[in-house]
C-alpha positions as CSV (number, residue, x, y, z in Angstrom):
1,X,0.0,0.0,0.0
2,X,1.1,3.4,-1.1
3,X,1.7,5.9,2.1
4,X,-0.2,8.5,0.1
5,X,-3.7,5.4,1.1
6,X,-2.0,4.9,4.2
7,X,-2.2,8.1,5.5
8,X,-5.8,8.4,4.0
9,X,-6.3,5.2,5.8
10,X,-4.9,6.0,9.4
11,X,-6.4,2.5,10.8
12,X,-4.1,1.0,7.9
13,X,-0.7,-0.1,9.1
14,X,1.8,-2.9,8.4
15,X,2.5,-3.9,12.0
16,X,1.2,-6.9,13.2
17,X,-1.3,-6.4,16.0
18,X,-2.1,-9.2,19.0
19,X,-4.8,-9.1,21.4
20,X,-3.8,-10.8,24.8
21,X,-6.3,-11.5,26.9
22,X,-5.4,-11.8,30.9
23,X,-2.2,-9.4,30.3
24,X,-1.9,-8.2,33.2
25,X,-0.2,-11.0,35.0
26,X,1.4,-14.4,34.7
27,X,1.5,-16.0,30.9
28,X,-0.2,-13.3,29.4
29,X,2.1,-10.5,30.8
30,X,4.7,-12.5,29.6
31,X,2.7,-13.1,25.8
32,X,2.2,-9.1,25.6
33,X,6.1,-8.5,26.4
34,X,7.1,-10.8,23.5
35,X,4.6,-10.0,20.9
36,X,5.7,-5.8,22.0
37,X,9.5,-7.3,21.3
38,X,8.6,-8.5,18.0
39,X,7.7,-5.5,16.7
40,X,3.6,-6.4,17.6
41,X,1.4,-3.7,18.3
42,X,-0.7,-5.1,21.5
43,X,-3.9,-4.8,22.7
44,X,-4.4,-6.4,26.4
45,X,-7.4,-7.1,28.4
46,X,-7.8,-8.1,32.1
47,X,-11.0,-8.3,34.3
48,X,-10.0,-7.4,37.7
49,X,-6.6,-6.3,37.8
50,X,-6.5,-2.8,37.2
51,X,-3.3,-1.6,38.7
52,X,-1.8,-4.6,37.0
53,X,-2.8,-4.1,34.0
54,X,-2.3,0.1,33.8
55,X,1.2,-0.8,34.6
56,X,1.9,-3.7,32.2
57,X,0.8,-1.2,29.6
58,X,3.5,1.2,30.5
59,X,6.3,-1.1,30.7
60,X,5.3,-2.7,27.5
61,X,5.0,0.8,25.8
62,X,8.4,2.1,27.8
63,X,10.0,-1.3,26.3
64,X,8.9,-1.8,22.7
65,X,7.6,2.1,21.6
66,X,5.6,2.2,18.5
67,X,7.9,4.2,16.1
């Protein structure tokens, strides 16, 4: 895709994106660092753990920025 669409097409991007459900602990926290390592953009989810989860999106942003 041209980057003259792209940019007419903001939601239009090359990067991979992963969804990881339960990333703010455990398996999942560990899934969301990864796929953010490999150049992934990620989406997480979590049901109860807030604080968890606000701060596994910082590191994971802090860690792997979107350029």
């Amino acid at each position: 895709m041209s980057s003259q669409a792209r940019a007419a097409h903001p939601f239009t991007d090359a990067r991979p994106v992963a969804l990881v459900t339960g990333a703010a602990k455990r398996v999942g926290l560990a899934t969301a660092h990864a796929l953010a390592a490999d150049g992934c953009d990620v989406l997480i989810t979590y049901r109860n753990s807030d604080t968890e989860a606000r701060a596994a999106a910082l590191a994971i942003t802090e860690r792997a920025p979107r350029n």
